[in-house]
C-alpha positions as CSV (number, residue, x, y, z in Angstrom):
1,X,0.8,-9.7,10.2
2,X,1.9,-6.9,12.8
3,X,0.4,-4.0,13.1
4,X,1.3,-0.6,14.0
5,X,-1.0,2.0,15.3
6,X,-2.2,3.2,12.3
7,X,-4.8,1.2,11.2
8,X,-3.8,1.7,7.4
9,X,0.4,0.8,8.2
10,X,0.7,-2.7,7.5
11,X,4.0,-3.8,8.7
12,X,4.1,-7.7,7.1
13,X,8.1,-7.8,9.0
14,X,9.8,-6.2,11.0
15,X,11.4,-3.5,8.5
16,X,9.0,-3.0,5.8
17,X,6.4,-0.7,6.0
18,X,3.3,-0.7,3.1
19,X,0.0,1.6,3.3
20,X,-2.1,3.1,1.4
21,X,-1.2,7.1,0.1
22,X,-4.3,9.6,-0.3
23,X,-6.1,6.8,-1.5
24,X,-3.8,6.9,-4.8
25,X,-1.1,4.7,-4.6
26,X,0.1,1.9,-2.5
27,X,3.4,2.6,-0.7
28,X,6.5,0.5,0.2
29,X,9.0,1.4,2.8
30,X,11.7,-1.7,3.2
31,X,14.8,-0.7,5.2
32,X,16.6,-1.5,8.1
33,X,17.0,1.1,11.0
34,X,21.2,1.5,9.5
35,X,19.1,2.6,6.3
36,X,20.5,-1.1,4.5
37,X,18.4,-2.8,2.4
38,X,15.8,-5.3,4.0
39,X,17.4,-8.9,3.6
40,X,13.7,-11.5,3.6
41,X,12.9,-15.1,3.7
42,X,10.4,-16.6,1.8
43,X,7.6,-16.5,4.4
44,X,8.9,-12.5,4.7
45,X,8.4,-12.6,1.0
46,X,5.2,-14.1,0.9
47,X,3.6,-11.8,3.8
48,X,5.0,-8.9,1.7
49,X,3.1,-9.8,-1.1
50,X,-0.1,-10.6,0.8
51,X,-0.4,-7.6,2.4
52,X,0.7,-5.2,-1.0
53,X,-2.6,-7.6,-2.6
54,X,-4.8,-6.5,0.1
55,X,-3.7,-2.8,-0.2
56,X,-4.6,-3.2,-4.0
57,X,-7.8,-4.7,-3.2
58,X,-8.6,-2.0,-1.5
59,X,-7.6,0.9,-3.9
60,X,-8.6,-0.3,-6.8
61,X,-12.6,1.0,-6.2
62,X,-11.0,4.1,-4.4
63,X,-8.9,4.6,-7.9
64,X,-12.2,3.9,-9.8
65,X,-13.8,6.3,-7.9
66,X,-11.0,9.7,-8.0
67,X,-11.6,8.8,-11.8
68,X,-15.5,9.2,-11.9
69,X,-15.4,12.4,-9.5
70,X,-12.6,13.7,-12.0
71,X,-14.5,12.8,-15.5
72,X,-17.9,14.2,-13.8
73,X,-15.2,17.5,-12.7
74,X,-14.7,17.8,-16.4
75,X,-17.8,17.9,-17.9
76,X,-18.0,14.1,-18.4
77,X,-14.4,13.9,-20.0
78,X,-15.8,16.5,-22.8
């Protein structure tokens, strides 16, 4: 998998993008440079997925965690 110089782009071929947002969400960006839709193989397909697995491997405790700092915000969700 390529990367750019971000450490938290992936970029699993050559015109999608995926990374992590504010620790919140996992992001997709798939288009060509003529803003067309991003035609894949199966090996494009499979990278895809295995890099949007690892980006949800890696929010799901960050996701966890917003949610404990919140309820603990609120008074323990009272």
């Amino acid at each position: 998998m390529a990367e750019t110089e971000k450490p938290d782009v992936a970029r699993p071929t050559d015109d999608v993008y995926c990374w992590l947002e504010q620790d919140s969400s996992v992001m997709l960006k798939a288009v060509t440079q003529f803003g067309d839709p991003v035609e894949l193989t199966a090996d494009d397909a499979r990278a895809i997925a295995s890099a949007l697995l690892e980006f949800a491997e890696r929010l799901e405790p960050l996701a966890h965690k917003h949610a404990e700092q919140g309820a603990a915000a609120d008074g323990g969700g009272m």
